[in-house]
C-alpha positions in Angstrom: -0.5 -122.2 -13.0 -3.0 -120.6 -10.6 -4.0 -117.2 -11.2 -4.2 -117.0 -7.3 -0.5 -118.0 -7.1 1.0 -115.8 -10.0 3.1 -113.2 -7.3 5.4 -114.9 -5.0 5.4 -113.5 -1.7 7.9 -115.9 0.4 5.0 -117.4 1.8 5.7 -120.8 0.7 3.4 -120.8 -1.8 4.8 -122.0 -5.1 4.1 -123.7 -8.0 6.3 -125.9 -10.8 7.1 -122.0 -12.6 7.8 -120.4 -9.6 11.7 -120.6 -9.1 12.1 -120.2 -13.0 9.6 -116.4 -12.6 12.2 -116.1 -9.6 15.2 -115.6 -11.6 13.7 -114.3 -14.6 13.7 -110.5 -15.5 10.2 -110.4 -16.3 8.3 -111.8 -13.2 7.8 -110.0 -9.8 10.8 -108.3 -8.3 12.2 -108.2 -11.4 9.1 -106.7 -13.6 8.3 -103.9 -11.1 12.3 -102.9 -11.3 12.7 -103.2 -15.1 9.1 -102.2 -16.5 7.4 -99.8 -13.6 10.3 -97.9 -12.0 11.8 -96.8 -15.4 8.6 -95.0 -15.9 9.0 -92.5 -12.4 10.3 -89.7 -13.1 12.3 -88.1 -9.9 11.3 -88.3 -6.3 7.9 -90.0 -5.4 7.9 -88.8 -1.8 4.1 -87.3 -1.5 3.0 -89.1 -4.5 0.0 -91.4 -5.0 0.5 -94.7 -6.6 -2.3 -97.0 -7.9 -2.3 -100.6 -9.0 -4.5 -102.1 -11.2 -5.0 -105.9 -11.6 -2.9 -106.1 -8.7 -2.8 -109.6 -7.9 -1.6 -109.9 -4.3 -0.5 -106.6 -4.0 3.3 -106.9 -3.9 4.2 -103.9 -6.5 2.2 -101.9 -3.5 4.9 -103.1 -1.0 7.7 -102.0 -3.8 5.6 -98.7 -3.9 5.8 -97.7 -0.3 9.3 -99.1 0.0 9.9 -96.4 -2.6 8.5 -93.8 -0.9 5.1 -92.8 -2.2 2.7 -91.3 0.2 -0.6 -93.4 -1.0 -0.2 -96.4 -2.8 -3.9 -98.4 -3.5 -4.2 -101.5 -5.2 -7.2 -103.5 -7.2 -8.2 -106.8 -7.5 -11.0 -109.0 -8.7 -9.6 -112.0 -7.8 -10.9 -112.9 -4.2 -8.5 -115.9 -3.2 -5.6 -113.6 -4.3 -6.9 -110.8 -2.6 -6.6 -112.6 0.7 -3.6 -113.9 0.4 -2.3 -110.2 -0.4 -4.0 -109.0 2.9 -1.8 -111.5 4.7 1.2 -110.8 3.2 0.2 -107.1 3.9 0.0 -108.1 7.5 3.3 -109.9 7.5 5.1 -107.0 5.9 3.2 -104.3 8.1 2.1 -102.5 5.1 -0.2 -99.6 5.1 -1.5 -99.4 1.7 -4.3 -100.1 0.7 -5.8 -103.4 -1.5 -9.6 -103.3 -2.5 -11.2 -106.3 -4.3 -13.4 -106.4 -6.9 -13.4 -105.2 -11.0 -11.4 -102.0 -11.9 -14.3 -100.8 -13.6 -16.5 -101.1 -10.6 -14.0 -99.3 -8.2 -11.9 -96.7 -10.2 -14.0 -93.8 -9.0 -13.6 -94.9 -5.5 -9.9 -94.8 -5.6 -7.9 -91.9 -5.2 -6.1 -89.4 -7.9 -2.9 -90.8 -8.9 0.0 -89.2 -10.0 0.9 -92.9 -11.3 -1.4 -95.3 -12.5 -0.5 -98.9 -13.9 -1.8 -101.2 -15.6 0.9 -104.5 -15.6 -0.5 -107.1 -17.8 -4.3 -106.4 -16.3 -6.4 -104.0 -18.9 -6.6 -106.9 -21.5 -8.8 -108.7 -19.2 -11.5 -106.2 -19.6 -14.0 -106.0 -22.5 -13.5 -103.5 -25.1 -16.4 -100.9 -24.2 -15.5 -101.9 -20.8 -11.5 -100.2 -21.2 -12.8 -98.1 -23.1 -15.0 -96.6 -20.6 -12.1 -96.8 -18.2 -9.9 -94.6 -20.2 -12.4 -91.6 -20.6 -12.6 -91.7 -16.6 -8.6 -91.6 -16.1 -8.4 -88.4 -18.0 -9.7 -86.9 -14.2 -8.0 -90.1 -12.2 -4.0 -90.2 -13.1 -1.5 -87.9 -14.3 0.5 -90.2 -15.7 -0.5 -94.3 -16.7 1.9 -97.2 -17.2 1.1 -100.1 -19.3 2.3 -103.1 -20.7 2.4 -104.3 -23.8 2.3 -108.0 -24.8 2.1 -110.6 -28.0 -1.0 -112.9 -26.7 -4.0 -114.0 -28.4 -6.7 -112.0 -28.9 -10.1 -112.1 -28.9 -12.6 -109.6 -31.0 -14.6 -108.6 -28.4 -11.4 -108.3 -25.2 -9.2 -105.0 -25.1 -5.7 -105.2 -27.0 -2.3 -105.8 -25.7 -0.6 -105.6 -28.9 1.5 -102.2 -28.5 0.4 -100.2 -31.9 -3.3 -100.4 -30.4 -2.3 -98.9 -26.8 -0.7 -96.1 -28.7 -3.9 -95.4 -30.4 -5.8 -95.9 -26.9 -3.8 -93.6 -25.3 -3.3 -91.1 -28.4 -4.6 -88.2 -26.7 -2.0 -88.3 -23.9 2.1 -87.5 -24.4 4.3 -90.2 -24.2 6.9 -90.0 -21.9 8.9 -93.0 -21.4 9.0 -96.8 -23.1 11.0 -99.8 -22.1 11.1 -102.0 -25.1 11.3 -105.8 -25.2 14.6 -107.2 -22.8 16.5 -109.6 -24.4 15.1 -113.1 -23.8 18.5 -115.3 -24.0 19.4 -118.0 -21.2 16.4 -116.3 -19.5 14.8 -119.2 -17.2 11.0 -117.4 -18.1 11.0 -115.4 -20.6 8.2 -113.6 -22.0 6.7 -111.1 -25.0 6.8 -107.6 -23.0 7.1 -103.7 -23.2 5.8 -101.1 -21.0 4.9 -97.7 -21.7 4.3 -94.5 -20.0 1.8 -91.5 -20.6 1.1 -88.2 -19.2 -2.1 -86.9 -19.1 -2.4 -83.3 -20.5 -5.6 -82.8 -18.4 -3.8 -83.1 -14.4 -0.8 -81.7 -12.9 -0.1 -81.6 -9.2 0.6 -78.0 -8.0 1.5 -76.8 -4.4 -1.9 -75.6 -2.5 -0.5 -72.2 -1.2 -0.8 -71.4 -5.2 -4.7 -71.7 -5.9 -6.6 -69.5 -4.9 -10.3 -69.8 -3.0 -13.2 -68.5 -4.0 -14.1 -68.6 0.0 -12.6 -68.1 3.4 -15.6 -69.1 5.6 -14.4 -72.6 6.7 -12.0 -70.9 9.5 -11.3 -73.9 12.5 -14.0 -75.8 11.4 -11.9 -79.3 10.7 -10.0 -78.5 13.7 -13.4 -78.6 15.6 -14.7 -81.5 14.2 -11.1 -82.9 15.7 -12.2 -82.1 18.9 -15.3 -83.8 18.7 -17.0 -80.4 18.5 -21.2 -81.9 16.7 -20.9 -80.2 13.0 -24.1 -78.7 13.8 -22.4 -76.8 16.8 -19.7 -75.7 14.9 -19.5 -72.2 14.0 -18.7 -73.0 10.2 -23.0 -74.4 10.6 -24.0 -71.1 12.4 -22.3 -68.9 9.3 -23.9 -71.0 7.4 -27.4 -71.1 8.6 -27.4 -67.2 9.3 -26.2 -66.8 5.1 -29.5 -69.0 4.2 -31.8 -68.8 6.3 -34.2 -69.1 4.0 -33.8 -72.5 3.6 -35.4 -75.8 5.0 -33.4 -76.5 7.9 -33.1 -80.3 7.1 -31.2 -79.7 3.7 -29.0 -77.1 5.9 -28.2 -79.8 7.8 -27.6 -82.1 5.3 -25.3 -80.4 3.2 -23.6 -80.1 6.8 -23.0 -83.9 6.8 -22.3 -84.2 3.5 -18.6 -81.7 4.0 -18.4 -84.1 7.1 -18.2 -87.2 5.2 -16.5 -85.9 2.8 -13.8 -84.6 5.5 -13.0 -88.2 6.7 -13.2 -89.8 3.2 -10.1 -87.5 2.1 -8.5 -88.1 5.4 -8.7 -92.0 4.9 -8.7 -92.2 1.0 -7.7 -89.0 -0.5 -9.2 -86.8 -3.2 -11.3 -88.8 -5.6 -11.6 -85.9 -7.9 -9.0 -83.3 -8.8 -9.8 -80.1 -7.9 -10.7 -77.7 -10.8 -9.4 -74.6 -11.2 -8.9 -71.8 -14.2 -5.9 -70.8 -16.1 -5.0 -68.6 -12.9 -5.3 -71.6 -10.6 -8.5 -69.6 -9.0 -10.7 -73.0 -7.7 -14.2 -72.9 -9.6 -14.5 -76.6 -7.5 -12.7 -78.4 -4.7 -12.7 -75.0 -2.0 -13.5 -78.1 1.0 -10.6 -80.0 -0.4 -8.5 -77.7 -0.6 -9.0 -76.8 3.1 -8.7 -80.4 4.1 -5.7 -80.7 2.7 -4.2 -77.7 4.1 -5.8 -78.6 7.6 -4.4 -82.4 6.9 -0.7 -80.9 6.7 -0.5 -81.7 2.5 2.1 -79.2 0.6 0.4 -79.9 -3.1 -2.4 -81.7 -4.6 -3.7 -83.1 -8.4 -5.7 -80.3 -10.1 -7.5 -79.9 -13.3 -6.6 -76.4 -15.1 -9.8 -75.9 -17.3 
């Protein structure tokens, strides 16, 4: 079988397996409701939901069928990346699917409240997952993962259960879906999922951190209205506090909070926003605004 073709999307594209994953309880439809929805824990309306290894993307329709606010998917494969983008056409979707290795684009994504990996993270070298995991304690509050009996090789991350417990064995875990039976099943396979929560993230509502500044005022409703950032009157505060500067670094930092501005309005936070024990921000007082300004009721931070 094709990797390109492992996802059926009703697209006519099939192989000799493909009616047999149909009707079998762990392929597609099938996988995401018995091994990823298990793992959700309430309502996901203003959630963000990532994919990783995504294949052509449909867990991402599943995902904003369900509900979540942001839903973001990886792949390295290109063929199956444009076949997704299709099917994401056909179906109207508005997530979002990004090609190219998880390593390369996990800190371009946005913070997730749920993360998955679904038969994906044992395509990665070791030092290559293991890199990965010391970046999602600040990228996901909680990951899913599935565990399966495969061959290994030395130098490839495991898929054999008792070492993703020790890779994720600084994180609680909350939920696990053990092996389904395999009897009279047309396709059956080796496979459990897991789910941890990160003790690092929790999403909070924004009206309970606190700033450590108030000087923003309209200033992302002026850039709305097409106002230059260097008219703004957020700039002129700005300039008159350090004056002393070069005026070309003024201005820069100026265009950085603007790009910045329409990255989270396109994409999200890509960092949580750090705060103390009281929930007092010690980083993230731009996000923060942009939220609020955005019309967002919560957001991921990091209590430190």
């Amino acid at each position: 079988m094709k990797f390109t073709n492992y996802q059926y999307l009703e697209d006519g594209v099939k192989t000799d397996l493909t009616d047999k994953q149909i009707n079998s309880k762990f392929w597609g439809k099938s996988k995401w409701n018995n091994y990823v929805v298990p793992h959700f824990n309430g309502n996901v309306k203003g959630l963000t939901y990532v994919d990783m290894g995504t294949n052509a993307g449909l867990f991402l329709k599943f995902a904003e069928d369900m509900g979540f606010e942001r839903v973001v998917g990886t792949e390295f494969n290109p063929e199956a990346v444009e076949r997704g983008l299709a099917y994401q056409a056909k179906v109207s979707g508005r997530y979002s699917l990004r090609c190219g290795r998880m390593q390369d684009l996990i800190d371009a994504i946005p913070v997730a409240d749920y993360m998955s990996f679904i038969n994906s993270h044992y395509y990665l070298l070791v030092q290559e997952w293991l890199d990965l995991l010391d970046i999602l304690q600040k990228k996901a509050r909680y990951c899913i993962i599935t565990a399966i009996r495969k061959k290994e090789y030395f130098c490839m991350a495991s898929g054999y259960k008792h070492n993703i417990l020790r890779y994720f064995k600084n994180w609680e875990l909350v939920s696990h879906v053990p092996q389904l039976s395999t009897e009279d099943d047309p396709r059956p396979r080796s496979l459990e999922s897991y789910c941890f929560k990160n003790p690092c993230l929790e999403r909070v509502e924004l009206n309970k951190l606190l700033r450590g500044n108030h000087v923003q005022g309209m200033y992302y409703s002026e850039l709305d209205q097409g106002v230059h950032p260097l008219q703004t009157r957020y700039f002129k505060m700005f300039c008159k506090k350090h004056r002393r500067k070069p005026r070309e670094d003024l201005e820069k930092w100026m265009y950085d909070k603007v790009r910045m501005y329409w990255d989270v309005k396109k994409f999200g936070i890509k960092e949580p926003i750090i705060v103390n024990k009281h929930y007092k921000i010690l980083d993230g007082n731009h996000r923060k605004e942009i939220l609020e300004h955005l019309g967002y009721k919560t957001t991921i931070v990091r209590r430190v």
